[in-house]
MDAnalysis code that builds the backbone (N, CA, C; Angstrom):
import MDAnalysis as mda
import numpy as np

u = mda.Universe.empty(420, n_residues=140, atom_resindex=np.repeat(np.arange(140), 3), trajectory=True)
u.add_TopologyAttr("name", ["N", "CA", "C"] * 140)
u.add_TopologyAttr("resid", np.arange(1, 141))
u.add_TopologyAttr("resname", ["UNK", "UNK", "UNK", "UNK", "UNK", "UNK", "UNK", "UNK", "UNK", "UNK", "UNK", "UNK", "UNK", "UNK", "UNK", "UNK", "UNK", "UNK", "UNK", "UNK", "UNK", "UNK", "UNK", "UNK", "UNK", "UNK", "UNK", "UNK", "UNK", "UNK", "UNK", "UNK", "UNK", "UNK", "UNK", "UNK", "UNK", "UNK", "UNK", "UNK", "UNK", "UNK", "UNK", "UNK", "UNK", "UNK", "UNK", "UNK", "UNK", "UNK", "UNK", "UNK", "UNK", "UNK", "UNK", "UNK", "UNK", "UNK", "UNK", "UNK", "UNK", "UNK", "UNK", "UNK", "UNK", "UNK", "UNK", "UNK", "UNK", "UNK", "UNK", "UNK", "UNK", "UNK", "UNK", "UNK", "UNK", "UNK", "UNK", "UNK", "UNK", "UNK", "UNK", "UNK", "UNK", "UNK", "UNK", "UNK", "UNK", "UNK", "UNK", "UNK", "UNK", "UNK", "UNK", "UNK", "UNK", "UNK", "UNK", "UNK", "UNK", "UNK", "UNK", "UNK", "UNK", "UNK", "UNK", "UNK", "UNK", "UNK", "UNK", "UNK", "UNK", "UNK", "UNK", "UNK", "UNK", "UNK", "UNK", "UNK", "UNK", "UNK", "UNK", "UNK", "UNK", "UNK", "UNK", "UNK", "UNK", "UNK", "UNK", "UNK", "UNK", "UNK", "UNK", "UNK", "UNK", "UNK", "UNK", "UNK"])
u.atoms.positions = np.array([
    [21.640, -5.172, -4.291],
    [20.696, -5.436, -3.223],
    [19.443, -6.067, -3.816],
    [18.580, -6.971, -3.008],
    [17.442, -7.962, -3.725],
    [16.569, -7.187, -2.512],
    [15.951, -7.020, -4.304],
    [14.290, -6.425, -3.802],
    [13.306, -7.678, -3.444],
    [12.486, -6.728, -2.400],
    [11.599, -8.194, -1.900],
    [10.202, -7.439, -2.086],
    [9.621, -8.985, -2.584],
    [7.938, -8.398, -2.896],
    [7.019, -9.550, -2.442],
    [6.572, -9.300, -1.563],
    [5.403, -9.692, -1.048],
    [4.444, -9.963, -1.650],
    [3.680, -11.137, -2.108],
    [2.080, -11.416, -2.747],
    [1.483, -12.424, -1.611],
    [0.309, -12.013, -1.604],
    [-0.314, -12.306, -0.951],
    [-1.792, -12.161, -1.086],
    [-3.037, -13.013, -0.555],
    [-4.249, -12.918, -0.573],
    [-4.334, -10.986, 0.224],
    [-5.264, -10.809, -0.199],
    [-5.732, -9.453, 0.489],
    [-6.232, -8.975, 1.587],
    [-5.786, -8.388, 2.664],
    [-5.009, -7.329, 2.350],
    [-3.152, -7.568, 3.168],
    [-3.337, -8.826, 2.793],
    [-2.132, -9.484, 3.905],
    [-0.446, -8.793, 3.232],
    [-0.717, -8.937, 2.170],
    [0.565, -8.350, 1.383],
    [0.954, -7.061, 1.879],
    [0.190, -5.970, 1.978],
    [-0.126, -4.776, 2.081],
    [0.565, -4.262, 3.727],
    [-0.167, -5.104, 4.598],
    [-0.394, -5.373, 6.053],
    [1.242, -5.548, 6.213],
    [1.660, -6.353, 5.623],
    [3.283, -7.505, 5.752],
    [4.420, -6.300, 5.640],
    [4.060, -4.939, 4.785],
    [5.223, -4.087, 3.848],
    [4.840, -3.220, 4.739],
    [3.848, -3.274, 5.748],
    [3.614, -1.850, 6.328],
    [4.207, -2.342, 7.980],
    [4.529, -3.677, 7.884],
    [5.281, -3.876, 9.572],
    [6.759, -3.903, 9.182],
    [7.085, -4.202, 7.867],
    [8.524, -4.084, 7.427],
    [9.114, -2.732, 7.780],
    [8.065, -1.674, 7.148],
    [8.568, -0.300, 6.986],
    [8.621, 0.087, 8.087],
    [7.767, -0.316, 9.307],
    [7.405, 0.196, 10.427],
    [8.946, -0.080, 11.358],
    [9.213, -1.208, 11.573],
    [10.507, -1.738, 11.970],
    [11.718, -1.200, 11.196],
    [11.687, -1.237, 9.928],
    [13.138, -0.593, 9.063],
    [11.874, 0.347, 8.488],
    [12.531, 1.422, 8.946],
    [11.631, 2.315, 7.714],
    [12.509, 3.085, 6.720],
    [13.935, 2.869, 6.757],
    [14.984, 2.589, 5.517],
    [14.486, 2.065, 4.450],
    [13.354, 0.738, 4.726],
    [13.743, 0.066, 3.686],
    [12.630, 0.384, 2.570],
    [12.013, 1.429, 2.787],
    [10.956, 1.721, 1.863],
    [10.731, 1.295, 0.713],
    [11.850, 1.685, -0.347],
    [12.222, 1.067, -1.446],
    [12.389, -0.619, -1.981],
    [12.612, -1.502, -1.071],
    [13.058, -2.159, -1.127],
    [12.134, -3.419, -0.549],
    [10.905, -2.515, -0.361],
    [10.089, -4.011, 0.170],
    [8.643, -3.558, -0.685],
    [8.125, -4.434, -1.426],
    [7.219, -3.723, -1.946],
    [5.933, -4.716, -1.855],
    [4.553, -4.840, -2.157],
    [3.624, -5.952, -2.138],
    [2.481, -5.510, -3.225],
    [2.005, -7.040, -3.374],
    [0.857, -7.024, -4.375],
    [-0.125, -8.249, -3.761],
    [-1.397, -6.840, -3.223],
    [-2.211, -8.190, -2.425],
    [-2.885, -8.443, -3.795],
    [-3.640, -9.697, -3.198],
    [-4.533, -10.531, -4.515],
    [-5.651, -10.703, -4.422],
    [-6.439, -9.864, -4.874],
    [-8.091, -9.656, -4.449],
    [-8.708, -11.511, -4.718],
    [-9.774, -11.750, -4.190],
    [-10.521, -12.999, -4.876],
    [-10.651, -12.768, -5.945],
    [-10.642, -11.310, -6.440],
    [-12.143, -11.578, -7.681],
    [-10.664, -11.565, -9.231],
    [-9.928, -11.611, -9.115],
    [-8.965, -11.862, -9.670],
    [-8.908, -13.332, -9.981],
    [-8.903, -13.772, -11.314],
    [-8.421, -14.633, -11.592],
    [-7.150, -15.550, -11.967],
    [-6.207, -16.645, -11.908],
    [-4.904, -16.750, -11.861],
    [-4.098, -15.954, -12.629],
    [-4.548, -15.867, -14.246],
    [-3.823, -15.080, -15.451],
    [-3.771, -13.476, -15.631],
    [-4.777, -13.445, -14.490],
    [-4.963, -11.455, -14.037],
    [-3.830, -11.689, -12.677],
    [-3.526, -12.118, -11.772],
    [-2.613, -12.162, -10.650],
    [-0.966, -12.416, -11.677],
    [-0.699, -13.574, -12.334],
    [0.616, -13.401, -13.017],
    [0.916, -12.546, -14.203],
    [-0.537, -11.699, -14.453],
    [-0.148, -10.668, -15.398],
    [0.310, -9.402, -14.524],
    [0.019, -9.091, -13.940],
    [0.297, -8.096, -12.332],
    [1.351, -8.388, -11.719],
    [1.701, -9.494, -11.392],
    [3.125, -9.768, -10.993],
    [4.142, -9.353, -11.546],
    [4.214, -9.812, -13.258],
    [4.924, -9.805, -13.999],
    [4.889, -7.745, -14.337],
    [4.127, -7.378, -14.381],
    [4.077, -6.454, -14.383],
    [4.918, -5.032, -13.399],
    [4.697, -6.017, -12.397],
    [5.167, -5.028, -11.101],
    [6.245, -5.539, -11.262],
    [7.012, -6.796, -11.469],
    [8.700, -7.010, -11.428],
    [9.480, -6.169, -12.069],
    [8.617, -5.903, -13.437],
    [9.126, -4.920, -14.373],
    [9.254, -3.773, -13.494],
    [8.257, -3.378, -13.220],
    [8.568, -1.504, -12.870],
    [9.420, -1.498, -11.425],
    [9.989, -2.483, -11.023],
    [10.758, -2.679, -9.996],
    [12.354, -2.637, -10.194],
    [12.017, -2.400, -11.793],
    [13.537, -2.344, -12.206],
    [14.429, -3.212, -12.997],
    [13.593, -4.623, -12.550],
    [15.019, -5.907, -13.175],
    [15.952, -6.542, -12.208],
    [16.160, -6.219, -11.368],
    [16.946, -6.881, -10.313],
    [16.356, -7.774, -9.697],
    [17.664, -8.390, -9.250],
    [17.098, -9.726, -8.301],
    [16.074, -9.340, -7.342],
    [15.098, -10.480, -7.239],
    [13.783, -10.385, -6.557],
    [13.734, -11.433, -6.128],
    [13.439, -11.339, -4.849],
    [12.848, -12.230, -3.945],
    [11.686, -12.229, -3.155],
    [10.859, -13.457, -4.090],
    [9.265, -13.153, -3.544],
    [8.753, -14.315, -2.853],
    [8.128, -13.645, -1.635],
    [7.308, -14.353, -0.675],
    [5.767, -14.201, -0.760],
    [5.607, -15.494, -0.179],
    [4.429, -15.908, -0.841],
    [3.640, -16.268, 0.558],
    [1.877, -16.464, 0.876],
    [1.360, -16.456, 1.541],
    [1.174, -18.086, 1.933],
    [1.362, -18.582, 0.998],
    [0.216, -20.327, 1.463],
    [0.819, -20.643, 0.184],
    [2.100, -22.336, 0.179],
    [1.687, -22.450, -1.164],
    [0.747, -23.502, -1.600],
    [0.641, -22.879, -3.055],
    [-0.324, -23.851, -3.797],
    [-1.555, -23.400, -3.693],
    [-1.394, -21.814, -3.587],
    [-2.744, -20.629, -3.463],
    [-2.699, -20.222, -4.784],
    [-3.352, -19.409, -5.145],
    [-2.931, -18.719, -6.165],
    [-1.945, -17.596, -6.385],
    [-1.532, -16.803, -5.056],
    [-0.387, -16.265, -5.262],
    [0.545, -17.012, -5.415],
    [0.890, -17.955, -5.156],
    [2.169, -18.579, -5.236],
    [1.895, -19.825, -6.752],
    [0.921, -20.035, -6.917],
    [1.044, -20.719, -8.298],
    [1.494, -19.314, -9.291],
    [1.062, -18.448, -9.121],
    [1.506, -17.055, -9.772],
    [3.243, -16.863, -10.189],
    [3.353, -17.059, -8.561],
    [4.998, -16.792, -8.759],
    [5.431, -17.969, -9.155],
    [5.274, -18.800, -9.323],
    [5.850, -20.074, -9.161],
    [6.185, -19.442, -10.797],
    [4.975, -19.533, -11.593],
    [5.614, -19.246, -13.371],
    [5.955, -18.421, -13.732],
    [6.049, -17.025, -12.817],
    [6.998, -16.139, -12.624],
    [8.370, -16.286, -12.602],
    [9.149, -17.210, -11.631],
    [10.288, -17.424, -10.997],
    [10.815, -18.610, -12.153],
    [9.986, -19.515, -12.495],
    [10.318, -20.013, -14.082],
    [10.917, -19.671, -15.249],
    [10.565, -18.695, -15.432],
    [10.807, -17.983, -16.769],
    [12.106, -16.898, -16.024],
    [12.192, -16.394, -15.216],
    [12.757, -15.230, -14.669],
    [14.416, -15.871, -13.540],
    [15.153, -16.282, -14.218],
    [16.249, -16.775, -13.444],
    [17.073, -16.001, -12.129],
    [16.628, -14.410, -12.128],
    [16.792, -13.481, -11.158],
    [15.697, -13.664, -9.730],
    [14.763, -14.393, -10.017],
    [13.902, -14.865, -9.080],
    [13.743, -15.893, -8.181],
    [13.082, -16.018, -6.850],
    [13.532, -17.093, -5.784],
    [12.427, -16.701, -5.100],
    [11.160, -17.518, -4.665],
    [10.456, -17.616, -3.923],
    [10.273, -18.623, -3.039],
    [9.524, -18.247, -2.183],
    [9.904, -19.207, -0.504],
    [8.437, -18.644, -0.014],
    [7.859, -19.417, 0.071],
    [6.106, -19.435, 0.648],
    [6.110, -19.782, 2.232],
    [4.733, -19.177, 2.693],
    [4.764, -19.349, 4.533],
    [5.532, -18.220, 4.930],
    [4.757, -17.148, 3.788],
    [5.715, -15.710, 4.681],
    [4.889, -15.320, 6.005],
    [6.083, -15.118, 7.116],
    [5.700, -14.944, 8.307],
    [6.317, -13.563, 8.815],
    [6.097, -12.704, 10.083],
    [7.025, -11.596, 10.095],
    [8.622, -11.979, 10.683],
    [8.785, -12.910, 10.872],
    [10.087, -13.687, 10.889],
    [11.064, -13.430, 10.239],
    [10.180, -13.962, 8.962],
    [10.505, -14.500, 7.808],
    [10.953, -12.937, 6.838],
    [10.233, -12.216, 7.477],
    [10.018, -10.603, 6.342],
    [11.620, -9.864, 7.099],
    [11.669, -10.166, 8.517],
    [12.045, -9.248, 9.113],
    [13.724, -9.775, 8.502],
    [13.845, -11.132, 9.013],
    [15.099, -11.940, 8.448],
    [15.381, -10.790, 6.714],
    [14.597, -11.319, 5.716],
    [14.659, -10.637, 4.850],
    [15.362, -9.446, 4.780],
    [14.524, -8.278, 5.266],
    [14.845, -7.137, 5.319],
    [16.344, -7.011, 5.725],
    [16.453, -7.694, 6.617],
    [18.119, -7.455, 7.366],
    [19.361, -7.782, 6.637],
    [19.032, -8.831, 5.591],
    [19.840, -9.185, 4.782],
    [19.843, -8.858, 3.152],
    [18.990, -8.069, 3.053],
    [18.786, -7.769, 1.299],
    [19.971, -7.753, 0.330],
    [21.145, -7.490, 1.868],
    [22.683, -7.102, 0.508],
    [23.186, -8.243, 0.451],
    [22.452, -9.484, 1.129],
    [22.969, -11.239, 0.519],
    [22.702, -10.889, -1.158],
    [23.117, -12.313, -1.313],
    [23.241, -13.068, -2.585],
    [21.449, -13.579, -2.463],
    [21.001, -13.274, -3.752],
    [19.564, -14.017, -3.758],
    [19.506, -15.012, -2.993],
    [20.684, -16.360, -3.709],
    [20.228, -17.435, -3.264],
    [20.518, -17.628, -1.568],
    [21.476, -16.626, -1.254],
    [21.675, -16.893, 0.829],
    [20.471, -16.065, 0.903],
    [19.518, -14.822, 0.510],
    [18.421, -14.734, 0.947],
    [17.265, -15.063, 1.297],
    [17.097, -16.028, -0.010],
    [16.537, -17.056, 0.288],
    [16.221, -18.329, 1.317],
    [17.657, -18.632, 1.525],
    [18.155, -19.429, 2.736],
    [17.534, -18.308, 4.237],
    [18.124, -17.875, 4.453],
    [18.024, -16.652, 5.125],
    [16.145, -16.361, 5.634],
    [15.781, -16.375, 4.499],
    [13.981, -16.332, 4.639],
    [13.631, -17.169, 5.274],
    [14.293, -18.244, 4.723],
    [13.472, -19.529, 5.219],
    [13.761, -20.293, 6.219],
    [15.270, -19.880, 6.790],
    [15.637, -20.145, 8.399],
    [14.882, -18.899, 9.072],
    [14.473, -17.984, 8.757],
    [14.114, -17.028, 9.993],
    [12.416, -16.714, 9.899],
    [11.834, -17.593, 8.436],
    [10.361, -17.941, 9.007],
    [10.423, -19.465, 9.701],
    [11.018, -19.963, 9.642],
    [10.924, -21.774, 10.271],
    [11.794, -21.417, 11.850],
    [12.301, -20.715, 11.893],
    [12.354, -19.995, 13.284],
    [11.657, -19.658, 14.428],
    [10.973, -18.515, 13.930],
    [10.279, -17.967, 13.979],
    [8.971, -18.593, 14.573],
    [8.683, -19.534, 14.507],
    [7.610, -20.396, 14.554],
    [7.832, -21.389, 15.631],
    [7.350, -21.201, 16.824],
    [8.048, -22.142, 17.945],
    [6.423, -22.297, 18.838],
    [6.106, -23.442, 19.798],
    [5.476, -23.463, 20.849],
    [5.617, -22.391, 22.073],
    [4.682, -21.762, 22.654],
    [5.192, -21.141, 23.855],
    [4.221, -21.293, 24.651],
    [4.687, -22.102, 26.104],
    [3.837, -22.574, 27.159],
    [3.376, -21.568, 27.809],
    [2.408, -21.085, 28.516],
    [1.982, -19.520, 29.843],
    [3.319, -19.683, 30.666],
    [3.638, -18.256, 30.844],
    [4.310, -18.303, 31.983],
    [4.040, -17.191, 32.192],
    [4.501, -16.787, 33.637],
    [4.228, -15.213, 34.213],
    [4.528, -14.529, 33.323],
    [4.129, -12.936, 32.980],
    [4.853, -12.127, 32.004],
    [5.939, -11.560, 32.136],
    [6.188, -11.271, 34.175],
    [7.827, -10.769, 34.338],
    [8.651, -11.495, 34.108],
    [8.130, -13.027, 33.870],
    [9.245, -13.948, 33.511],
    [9.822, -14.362, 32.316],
    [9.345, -13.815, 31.340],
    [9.521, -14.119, 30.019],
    [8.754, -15.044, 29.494],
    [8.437, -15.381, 28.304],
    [8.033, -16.604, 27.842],
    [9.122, -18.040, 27.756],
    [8.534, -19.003, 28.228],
    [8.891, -20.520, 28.248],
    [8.639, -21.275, 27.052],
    [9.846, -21.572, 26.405],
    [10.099, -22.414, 24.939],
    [10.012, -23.498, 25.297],
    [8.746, -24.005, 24.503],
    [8.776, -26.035, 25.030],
    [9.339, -26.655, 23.647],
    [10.212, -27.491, 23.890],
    [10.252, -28.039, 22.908],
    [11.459, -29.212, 22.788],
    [11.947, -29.718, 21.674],
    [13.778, -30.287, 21.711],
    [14.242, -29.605, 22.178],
])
């Protein structure tokens, strides 16, 4: 099973593992986060990363990321470099977490897939409509 870890600016990481648990609260184990204060600098965030992968065990990990080309995700990025058990996918959304969660006993790389069809999902226009009526999808 692929552990998923959340990084993120602060306190969004934190926020993300506590709607996971809230919805699966099975998955305690298995969803974990590391928010990223400002006052942290890049080589203090991928020393912490690297850190927490470790005490996570060694297994495949799959980490989501907030914004890329932030510093959490330049983080993972040389994380997931060096670490061939690793696969990150940025623009984590609760979509995107929830997809995750449901599938942890994929294969990294279909989790991955998996993340990233159900945050790009996830993400749609919705026009007003009455509330007994449901919401109205505009779109293709």
């Amino acid at each position: 099973m692929t552990t998923l870890l959340i990084v993120a600016h602060a306190p969004l990481a934190s926020a993300l593992q506590a709607v996971a648990q809230h919805v699966y609260p099975d998955c305690r184990q298995g969803v974990h986060a590391l928010d990223v204060p400002a006052s942290w600098p890049p080589d203090e965030v991928e020393r912490r990363l690297r850190a927490q992968i470790a005490a996570m065990g060694g297994g495949d990990v799959l980490i989501l990321v907030d914004v890329f080309g932030a510093t959490p995700c330049k983080a993972a990025q040389a994380v997931t470099a060096s670490r061939p058990r690793t696969r990150l996918v940025a623009g984590v959304n609760v979509p995107m977490l929830w997809r995750s969660v449901c599938y942890a006993e994929c294969t990294l790389d279909e989790l991955a897939e998996r993340a990233l069809a159900g945050g790009q999902g996830g993400v749609l226009p919705v026009a007003g409509a009455p509330l007994d009526s449901g919401p109205t999808v505009v779109g293709p």
